[in-house]
BALOBA-1460 file (C-alpha; in Angstrom, 3 decimals):
// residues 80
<rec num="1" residu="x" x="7.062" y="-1.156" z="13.349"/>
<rec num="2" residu="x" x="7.420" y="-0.852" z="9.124"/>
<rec num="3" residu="x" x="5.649" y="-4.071" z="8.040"/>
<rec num="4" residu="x" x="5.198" y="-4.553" z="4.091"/>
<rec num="5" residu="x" x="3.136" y="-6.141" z="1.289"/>
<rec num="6" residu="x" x="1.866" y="-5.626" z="-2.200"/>
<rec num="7" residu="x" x="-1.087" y="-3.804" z="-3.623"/>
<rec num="8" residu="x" x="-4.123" y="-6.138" z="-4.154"/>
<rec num="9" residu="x" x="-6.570" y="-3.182" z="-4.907"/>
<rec num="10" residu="x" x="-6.682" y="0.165" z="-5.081"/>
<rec num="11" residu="x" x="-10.295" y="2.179" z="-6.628"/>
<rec num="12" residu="x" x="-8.692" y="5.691" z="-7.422"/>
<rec num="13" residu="x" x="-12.706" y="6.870" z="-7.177"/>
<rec num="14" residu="x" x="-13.229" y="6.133" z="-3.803"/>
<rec num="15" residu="x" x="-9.235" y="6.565" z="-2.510"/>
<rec num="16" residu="x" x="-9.148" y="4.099" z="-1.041"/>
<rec num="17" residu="x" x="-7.409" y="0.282" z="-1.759"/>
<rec num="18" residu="x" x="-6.503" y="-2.824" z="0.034"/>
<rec num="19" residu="x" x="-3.003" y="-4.557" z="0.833"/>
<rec num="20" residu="x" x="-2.011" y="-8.000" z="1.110"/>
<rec num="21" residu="x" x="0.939" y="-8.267" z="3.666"/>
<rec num="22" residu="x" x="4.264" y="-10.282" z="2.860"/>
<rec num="23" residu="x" x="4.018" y="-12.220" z="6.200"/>
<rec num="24" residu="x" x="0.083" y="-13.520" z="4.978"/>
<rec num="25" residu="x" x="-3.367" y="-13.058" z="6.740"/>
<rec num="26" residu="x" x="-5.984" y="-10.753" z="5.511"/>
<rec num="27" residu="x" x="-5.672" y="-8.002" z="3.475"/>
<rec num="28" residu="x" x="-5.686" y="-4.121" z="4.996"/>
<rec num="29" residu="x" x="-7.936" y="-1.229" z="4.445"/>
<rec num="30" residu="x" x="-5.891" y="1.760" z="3.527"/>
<rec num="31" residu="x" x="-7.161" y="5.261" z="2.326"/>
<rec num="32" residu="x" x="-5.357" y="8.192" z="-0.140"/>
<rec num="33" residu="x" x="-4.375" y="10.068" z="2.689"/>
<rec num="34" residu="x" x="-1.741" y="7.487" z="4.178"/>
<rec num="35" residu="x" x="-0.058" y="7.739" z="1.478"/>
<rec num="36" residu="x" x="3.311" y="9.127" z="1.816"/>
<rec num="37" residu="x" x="3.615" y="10.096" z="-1.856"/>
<rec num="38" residu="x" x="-0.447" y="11.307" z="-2.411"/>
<rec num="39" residu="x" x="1.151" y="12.401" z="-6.277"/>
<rec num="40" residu="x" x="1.513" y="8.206" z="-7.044"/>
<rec num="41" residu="x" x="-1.269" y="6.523" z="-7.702"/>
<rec num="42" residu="x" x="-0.785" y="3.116" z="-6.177"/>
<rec num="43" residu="x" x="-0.845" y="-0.248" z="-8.572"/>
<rec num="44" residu="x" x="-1.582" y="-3.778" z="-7.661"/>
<rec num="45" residu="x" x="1.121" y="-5.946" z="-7.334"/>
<rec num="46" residu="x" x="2.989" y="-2.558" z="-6.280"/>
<rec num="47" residu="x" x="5.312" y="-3.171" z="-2.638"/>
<rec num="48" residu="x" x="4.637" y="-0.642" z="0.074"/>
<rec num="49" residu="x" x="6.310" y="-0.381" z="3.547"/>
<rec num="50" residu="x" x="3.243" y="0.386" z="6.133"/>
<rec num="51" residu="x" x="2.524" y="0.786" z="9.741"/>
<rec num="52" residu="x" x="-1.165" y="-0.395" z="11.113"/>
<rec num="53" residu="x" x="-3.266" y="1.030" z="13.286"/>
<rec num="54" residu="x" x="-6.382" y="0.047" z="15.044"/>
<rec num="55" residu="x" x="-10.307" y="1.781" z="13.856"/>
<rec num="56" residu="x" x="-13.424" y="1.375" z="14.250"/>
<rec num="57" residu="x" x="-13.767" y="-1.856" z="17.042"/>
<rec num="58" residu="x" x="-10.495" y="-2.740" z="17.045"/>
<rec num="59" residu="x" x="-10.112" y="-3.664" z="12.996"/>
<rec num="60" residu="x" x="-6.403" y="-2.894" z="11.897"/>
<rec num="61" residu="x" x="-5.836" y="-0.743" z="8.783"/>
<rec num="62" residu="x" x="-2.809" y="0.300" z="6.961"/>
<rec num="63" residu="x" x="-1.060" y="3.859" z="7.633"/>
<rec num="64" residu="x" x="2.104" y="5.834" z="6.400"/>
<rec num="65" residu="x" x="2.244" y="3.004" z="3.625"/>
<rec num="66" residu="x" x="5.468" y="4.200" z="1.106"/>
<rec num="67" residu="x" x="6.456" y="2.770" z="-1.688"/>
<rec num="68" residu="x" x="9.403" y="0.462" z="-1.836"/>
<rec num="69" residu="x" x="12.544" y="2.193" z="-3.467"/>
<rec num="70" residu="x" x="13.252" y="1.217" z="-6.890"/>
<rec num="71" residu="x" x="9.990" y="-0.057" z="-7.133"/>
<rec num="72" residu="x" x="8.796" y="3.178" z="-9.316"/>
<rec num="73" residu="x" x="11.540" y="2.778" z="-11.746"/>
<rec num="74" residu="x" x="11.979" y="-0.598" z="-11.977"/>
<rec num="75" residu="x" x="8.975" y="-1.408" z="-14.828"/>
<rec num="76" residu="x" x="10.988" y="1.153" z="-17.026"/>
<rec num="77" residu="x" x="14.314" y="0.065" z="-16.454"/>
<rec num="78" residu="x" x="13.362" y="-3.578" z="-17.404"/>
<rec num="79" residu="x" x="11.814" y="-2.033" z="-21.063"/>
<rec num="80" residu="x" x="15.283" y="-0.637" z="-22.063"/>
């Protein structure tokens, strides 16, 4: 099940960030490599589509996160 929220952090020295999901509740864990586009680095405020998935006791993190569509282009359409 695609679930989504916005960047709230992402440290592009350690790979790994944080987002806070649309529906509320506490922010998720996600690393580089569940990115779907690895090229983009991800920015807060930034809405991703994401799946979870349980680690380490049972703590839910964020997987397969991709970026919304539009969402890339839509800072540099709104300069023109």
């Amino acid at each position: 099940m695609t679930h989504y929220g916005k960047i709230k952090s992402y440290d592009t020295g350690k790979g790994a960030g944080m987002i806070t999901p649309d529906k509320g509740g506490d922010a998720l864990p996600f690393n580089k490599s569940d990115l779907q586009q690895q090229a983009e680095v991800p920015k807060a405020d930034q809405r991703y589509g994401y799946e979870t998935s349980q680690v380490d006791g049972g703590k839910a993190q964020a997987i397969n996160l991709q970026m919304e569509q539009g969402e890339s282009d839509s800072s540099a359409s709104q300069q023109s």
